[in-house]
N, C-alpha and C positions, 0 to 999 in steps of 0.2 A: 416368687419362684420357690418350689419345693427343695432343698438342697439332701441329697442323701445322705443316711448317715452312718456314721463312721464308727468307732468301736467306745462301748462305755466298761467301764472298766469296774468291779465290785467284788469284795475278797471271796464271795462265793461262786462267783457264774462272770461272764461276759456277755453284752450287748453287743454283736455283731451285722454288719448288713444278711440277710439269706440270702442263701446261696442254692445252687440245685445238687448241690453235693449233703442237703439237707431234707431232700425225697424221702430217704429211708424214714428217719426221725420224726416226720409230719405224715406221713401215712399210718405210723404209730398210733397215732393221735388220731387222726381224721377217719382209721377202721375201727377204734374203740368205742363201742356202742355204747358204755358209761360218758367215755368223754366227751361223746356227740350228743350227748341226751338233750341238753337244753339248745343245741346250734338250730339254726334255720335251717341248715341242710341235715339229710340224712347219711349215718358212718358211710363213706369211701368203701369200698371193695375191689378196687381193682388201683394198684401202684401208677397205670396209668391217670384215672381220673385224676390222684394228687397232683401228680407232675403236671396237666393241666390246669390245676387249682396254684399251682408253687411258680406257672409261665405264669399264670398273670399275677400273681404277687409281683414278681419279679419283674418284669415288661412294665407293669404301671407303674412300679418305681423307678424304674430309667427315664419314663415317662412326669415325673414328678407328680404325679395323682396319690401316688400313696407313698408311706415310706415304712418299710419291716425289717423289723429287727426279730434274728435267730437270739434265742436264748441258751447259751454253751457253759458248760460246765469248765471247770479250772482246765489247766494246761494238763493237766495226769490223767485225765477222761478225755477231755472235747470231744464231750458228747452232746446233741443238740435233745434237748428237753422242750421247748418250747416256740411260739412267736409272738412277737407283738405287732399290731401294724395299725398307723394312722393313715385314717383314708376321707374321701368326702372332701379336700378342704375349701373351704368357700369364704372369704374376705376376713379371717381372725379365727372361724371355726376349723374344728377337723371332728371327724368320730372314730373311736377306739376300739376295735377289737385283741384277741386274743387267747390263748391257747395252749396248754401246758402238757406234758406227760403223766397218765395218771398216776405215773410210780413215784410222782415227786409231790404229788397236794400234800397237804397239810404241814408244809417245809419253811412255809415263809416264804417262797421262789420269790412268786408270783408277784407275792404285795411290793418285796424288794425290787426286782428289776419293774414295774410300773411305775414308783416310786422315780427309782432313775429315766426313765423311759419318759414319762409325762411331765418331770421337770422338764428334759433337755426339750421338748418337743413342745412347749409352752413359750422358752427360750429363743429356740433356734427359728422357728416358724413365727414366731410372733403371735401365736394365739391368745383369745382371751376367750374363748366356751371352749371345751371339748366334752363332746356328748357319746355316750354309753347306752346300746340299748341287750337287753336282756330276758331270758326269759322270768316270769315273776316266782317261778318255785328255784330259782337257783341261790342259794341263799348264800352257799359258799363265794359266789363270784360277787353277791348285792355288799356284803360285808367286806371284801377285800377295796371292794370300789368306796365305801363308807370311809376305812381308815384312810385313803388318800384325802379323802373330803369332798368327794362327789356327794351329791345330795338328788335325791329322787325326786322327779318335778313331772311325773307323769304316769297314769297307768295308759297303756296304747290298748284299745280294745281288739282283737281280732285281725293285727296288721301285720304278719307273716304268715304264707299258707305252709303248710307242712306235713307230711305224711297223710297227706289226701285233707284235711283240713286245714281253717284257719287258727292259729292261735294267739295270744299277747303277748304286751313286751309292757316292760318299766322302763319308761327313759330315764337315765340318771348325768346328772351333768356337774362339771367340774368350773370355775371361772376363775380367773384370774385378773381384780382388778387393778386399775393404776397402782393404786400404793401398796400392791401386793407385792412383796420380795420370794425368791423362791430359796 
């Protein structure tokens, strides 16, 4: 069983469950037509759609299908920048997505809270793959996922459709075995 989770703590930002008091801060995100470049979906436009996209984040993790965590800035902002969310899980696997504000790249967030985020979630669920897929020109996201030590084990030909098109993805996958210590 999925157990949800709870808050990680890091002298920059915190890992919190989301919440729908975190609507505003993901619609940020999800109308950013930069931000959205390499997603399977196309930018959000309307505050409605997110809030539909943020129920079922939310419902599937009550649900233990998936489990997301809000990315929050210190206590003197708590501002929500970001999500993470492990979904898919199936007998040791799960898969990774996630999602930043663009006014925060190039900050380290990112690498830092996955960092805490896929230890605990390697941990706590007991996984041993967790797989990553992406678009192949993303090179900022293929590099953040590298210094964890995901390792690219696939190009996917044409298996997400997208603005009237198919296009690719790079699978990149993380393991952790027996004698691996986190």
């Amino acid at each position: 069983m999925i157990k949800s989770c709870d808050r990680l703590l890091h002298q920059e930002f915190e890992l919190r469950p989301l919440e729908r008091s975190d609507a505003e801060g993901m619609f940020a995100i999800m109308s950013d037509k930069e931000a959205m470049k390499y997603w399977s979906t196309e930018p959000q436009t309307s505050m409605s759609q997110t809030l539909e996209t943020m129920k079922k984040y939310i419902e599937d993790d009550s649900q233990v299908s998936t489990s997301s965590w809000a990315i929050q800035l210190p206590k003197q902002d708590r501002r929500f920048v970001g999500w993470i969310t492990f979904f898919g899980f199936k007998k040791g696997i799960c898969e990774l997505g996630y999602a930043l504000n663009r006014e925060f790249w190039g900050q380290k967030i990112m690498t830092k809270a996955l960092t805490l985020a896929t230890n605990d979630a390697f941990e706590r669920y007991k996984i041993h793959r967790m797989e990553a897929q992406l678009h192949p020109d993303n090179v900022a996201s293929k590099n953040v996922l590298l210094k964890l030590g995901f390792a690219v084990e696939g190009y996917q030909r044409l298996n997400f459709y997208r603005s009237g098109r198919f296009e690719d993805t790079l699978l990149m996958a993380k393991l952790r075995l027996p004698h691996d210590s986190l």
